[in-house]
N, C-alpha and C positions, 0 to 999 in steps of 0.2 A: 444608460449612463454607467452601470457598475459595469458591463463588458470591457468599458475602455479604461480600467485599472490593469493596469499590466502584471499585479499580482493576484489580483481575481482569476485572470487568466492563466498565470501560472501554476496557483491552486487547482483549478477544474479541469486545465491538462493535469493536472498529477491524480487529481481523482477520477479521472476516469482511464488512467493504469491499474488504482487501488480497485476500483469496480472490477475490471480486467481479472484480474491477480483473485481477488477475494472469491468471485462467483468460481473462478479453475478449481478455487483448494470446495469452495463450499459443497458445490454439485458433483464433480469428477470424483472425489476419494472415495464417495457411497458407492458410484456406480464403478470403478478400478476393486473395489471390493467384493462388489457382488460379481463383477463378471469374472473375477480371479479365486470366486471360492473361498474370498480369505473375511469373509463378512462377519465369524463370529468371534474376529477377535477383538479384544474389549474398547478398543477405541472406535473402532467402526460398529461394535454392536451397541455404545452408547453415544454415537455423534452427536446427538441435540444436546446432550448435557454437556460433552467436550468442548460443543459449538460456543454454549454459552458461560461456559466458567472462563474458556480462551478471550471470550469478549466482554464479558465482567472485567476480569484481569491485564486484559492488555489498553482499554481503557485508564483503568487506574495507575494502573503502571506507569504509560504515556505521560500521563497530566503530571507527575511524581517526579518524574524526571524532567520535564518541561521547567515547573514552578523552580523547583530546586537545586538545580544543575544549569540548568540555563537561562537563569532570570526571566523565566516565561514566556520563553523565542519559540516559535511551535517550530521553525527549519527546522535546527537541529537534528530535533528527537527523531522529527519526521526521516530525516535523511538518513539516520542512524537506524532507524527500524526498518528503512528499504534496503539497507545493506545488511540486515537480517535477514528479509526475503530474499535476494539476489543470491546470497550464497545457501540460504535452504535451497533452492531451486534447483542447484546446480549438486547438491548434496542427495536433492531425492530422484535425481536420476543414475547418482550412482548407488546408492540402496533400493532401489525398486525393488528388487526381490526380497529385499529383506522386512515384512510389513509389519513388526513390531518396531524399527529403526524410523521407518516410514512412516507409522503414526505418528510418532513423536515430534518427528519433523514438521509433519505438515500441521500439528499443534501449535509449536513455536512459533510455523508463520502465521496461523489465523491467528494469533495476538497479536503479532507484528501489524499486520495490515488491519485490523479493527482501530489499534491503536493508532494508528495513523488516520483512518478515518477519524477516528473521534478528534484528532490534533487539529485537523483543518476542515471538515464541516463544522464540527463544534469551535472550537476556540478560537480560531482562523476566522471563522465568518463572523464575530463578534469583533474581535482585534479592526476589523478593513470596514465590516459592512460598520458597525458602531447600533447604538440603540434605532436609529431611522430605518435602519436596510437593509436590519441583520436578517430578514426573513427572507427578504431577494436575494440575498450574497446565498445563503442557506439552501433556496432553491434551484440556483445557477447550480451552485457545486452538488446538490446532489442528482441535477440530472445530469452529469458529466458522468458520475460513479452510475447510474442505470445503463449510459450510452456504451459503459466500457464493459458491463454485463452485455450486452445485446451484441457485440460486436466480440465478447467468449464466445458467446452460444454459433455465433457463422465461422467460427473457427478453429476452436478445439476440437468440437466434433468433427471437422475433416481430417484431421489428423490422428485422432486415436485410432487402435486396432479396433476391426468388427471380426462377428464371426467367430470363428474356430482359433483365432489369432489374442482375441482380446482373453482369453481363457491363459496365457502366458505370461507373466509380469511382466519378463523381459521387453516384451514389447510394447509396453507403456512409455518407454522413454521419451516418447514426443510430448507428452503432456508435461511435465516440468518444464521441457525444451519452450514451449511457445508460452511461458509465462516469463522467460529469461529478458526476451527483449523489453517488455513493459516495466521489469522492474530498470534496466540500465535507462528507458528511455526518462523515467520518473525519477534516478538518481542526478541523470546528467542536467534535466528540469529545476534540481533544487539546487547544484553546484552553479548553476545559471544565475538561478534567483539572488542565490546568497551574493553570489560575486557581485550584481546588480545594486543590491542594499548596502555592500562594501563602497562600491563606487560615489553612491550617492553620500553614505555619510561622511566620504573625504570632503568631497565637494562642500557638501554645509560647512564641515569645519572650516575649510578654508575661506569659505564667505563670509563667516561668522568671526575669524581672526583678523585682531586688528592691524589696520598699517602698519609695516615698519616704520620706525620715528626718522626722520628726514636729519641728515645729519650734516 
């Protein structure tokens, strides 16, 4: 029954771009490191703490801007922080070589995208599922974010350099590259969605305005 919420679905498509996106920056930056030689520089030589202050923070971040910026709308922020991602992505394929710029980057976007999971696993699946069903709404969406891990893993790796190749930064550019389309397809998702809850609340209104007085 929660599948035939048309926002359920909307959520669990967009989470499983955030799965997508999150597992690229989480697994690829260690191993674009080690295999470029560039592993002891300080973000890569402390990833797990990077990992988790990025998703400490962009958590709280999220919800921060949710409650108080947008009267508690999880869209918004969420859309706002995928055009975070979108234009990192497209930012760290043109710094590739530069892997202090590049940490930085790909910092920004694991908050981005933590934050966003936290907006609509968390908050999202309370808002829709409600006290009865927030555990099913919770488990739908986060096997959608596993499926879009699993379906990285048959795809990045065809595409990254091997070999004697992946020893060159330069030729990493495909990895930012195949993270591009999941974030537009997850931005054009919420541009959908939002337009969707636009239309609907004309409608109420207008069912809810009284007759013209007959004159």
């Amino acid at each position: 029954m929660m599948l035939s919420q048309p926002a359920i679905l909307v959520i669990a498509g967009i989470e499983l771009c955030s799965g997508f996106v999150r597992s690229s920056l989480m697994d690829w930056y260690v191993r674009f490191s080690d295999q470029t030689g560039t592993a002891t520089n300080y973000i890569a030589a402390n990833w797990g703490m990077a990992q988790c202050i990025a998703g400490i923070t962009g958590g709280v971040l999220a919800g921060v801007i949710s409650d108080r910026l947008f009267g508690s709308r999880r869209g918004p922020v969420a859309g706002m922080l995928y055009g975070v991602l979108l234009v990192g992505a497209l930012v760290m394929g043109a710094v590739i070589t530069n892997t202090y710029v590049l940490g930085a980057v790909v910092i920004a976007m694991m908050l981005s995208v933590i934050g966003v999971h936290g907006m609509l696993s968390g908050a999202a699946s309370m808002d829709f599922g409600g006290k009865r069903n927030v555990g099913i709404v919770v488990g739908i969406i986060d096997g959608f974010v596993y499926l879009g891990q699993g379906a990285q893993y048959l795809t990045v790796s065809r595409i990254v350099p091997e070999g004697d190749a992946a020893t060159h930064m330069a030729n990493w550019w495909t990895w930012p590259l195949a993270m591009v389309p999941f974030r537009a397809a997850r931005i054009a998702a919420e541009l959908a969605h939002l337009a969707g809850q636009a239309a609907a609340q004309r409608r109420r209104r207008a069912l809810s305005a009284p007759d013209d007085p007959q004159l």
